[in-house]
VMD Tcl script that draws the C-alpha trace (Angstrom):
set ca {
  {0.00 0.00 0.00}
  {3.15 2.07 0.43}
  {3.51 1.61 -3.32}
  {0.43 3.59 -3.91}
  {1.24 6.67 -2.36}
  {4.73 7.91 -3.43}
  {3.18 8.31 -6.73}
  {0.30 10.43 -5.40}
  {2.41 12.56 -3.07}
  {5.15 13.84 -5.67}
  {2.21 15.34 -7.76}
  {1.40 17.93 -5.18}
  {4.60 18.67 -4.50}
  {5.78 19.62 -8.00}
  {2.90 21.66 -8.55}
  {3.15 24.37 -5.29}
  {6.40 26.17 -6.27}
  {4.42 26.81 -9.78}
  {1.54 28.10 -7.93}
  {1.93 31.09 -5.61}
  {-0.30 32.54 -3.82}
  {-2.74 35.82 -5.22}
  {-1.97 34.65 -8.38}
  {-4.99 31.89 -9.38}
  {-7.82 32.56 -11.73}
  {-10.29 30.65 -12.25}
  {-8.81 28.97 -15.24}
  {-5.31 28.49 -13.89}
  {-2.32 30.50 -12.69}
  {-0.95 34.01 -13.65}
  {2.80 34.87 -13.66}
  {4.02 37.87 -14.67}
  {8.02 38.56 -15.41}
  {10.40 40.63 -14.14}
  {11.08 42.29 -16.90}
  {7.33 43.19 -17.81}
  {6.99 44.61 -14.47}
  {10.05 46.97 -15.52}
  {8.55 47.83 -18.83}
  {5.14 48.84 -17.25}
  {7.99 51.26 -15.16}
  {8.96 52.56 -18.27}
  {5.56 53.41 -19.59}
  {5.11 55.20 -16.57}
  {8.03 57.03 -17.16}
  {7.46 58.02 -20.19}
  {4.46 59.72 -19.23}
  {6.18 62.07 -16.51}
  {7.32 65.46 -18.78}
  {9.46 66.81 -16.31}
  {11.67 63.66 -16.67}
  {14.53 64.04 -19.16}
  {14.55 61.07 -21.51}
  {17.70 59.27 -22.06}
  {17.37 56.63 -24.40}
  {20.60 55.21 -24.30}
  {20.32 54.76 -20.58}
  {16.72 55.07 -19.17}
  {16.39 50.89 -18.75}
  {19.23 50.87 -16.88}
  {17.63 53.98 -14.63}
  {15.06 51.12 -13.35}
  {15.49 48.75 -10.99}
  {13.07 46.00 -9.16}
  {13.34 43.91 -5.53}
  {10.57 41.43 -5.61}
  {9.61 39.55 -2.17}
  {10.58 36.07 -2.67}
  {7.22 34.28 -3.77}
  {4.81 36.89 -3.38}
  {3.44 39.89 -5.32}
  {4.81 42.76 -3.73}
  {7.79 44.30 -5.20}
  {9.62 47.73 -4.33}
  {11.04 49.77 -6.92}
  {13.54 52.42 -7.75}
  {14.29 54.68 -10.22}
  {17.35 57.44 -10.86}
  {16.55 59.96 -13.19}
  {17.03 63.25 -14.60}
  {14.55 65.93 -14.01}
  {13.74 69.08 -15.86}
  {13.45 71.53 -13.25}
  {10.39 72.95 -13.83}
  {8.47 72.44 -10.35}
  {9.56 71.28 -6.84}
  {11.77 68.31 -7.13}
  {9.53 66.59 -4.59}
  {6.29 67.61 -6.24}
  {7.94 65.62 -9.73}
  {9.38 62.72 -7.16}
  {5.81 62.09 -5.68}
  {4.11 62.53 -9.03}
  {6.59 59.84 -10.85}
  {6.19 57.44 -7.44}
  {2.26 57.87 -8.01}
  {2.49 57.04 -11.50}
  {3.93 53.93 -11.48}
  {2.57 52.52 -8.55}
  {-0.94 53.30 -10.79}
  {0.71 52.18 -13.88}
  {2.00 48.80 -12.81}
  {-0.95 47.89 -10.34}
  {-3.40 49.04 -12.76}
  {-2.36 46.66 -15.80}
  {-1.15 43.68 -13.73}
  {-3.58 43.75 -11.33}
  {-1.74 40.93 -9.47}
  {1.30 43.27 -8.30}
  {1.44 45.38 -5.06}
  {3.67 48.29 -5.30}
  {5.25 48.76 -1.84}
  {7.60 51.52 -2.74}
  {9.02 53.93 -5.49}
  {12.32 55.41 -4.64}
  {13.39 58.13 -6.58}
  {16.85 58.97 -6.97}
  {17.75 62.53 -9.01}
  {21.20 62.25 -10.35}
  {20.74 65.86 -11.86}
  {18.58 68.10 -12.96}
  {18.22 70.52 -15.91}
  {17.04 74.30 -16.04}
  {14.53 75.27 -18.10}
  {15.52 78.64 -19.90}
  {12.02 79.69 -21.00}
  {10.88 83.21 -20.36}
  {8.23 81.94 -19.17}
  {9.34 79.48 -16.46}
  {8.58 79.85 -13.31}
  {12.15 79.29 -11.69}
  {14.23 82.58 -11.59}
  {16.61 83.43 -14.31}
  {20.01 85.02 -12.79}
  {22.50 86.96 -15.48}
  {25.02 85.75 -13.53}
  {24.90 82.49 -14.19}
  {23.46 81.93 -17.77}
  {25.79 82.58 -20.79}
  {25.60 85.76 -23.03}
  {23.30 87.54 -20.38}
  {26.61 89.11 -18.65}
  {27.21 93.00 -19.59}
  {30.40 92.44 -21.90}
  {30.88 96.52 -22.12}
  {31.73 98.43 -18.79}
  {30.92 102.41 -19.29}
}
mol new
graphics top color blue
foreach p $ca { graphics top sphere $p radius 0.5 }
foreach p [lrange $ca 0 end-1] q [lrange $ca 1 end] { graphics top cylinder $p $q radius 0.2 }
display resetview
């Protein structure tokens, strides 16, 4: 009778790593990559103005810490910013983006976190920005003639 249940008992077992847990439909399981995770990250990104888009390097900008076997993953992102409002106005508006971005269109994944990290930022030189213009420190603005 021994005989009888090894076969039955090695059938669950290779089956519960597969499944994890908030991830079951009705129909079967869900699993969602890594790596689609980060592009729903870049959507979201891309839909931020003040950010300044680097092609070359703005995958690399994005990184991703999921929790072992569960849906919850914690995000962060270094970026470039056109200064155009606060920096933390931008950094909350980018963090509430993609937490609505990639909990929106999984709709299996928890956000837990955004961090932002601004390597630099650049000035916008519009008259009509709201961030003060000094002669002093902008080319070709400096009086060249003394008299």
């Amino acid at each position: 009778m021994e005989e009888e249940k090894t076969p039955v008992s090695p059938s669950p077992v290779k089956e519960e790593p597969q499944t994890i847990p908030g991830k079951e439909t009705q129909f079967g399981s869900v699993e969602i990559a890594d790596s689609v995770i980060l592009d729903l990250v870049n959507v979201a990104l891309g839909k931020i103005e003040e950010i300044v888009k680097d092609q070359k390097k703005e995958k690399k900008a994005v990184s991703m810490d999921r929790k072992g076997n569960e849906n919850t993953v914690s995000i962060t992102v270094s970026t470039k910013l056109m200064l155009s409002k606060s920096i933390r106005e931008v950094a909350e508006k980018i963090q509430r983006t993609i937490k609505e971005e990639v909990e929106g269109m999984t709709g299996l994944i928890k956000v837990e976190k955004v961090m932002i990290n601004v390597l630099d930022v650049e000035l916008m030189l519009k008259e009509d920005s709201q961030i003060p213009a000094f002669s002093d420190d902008e080319p070709g603005e400096q009086p060249e003639n003394k008299g």
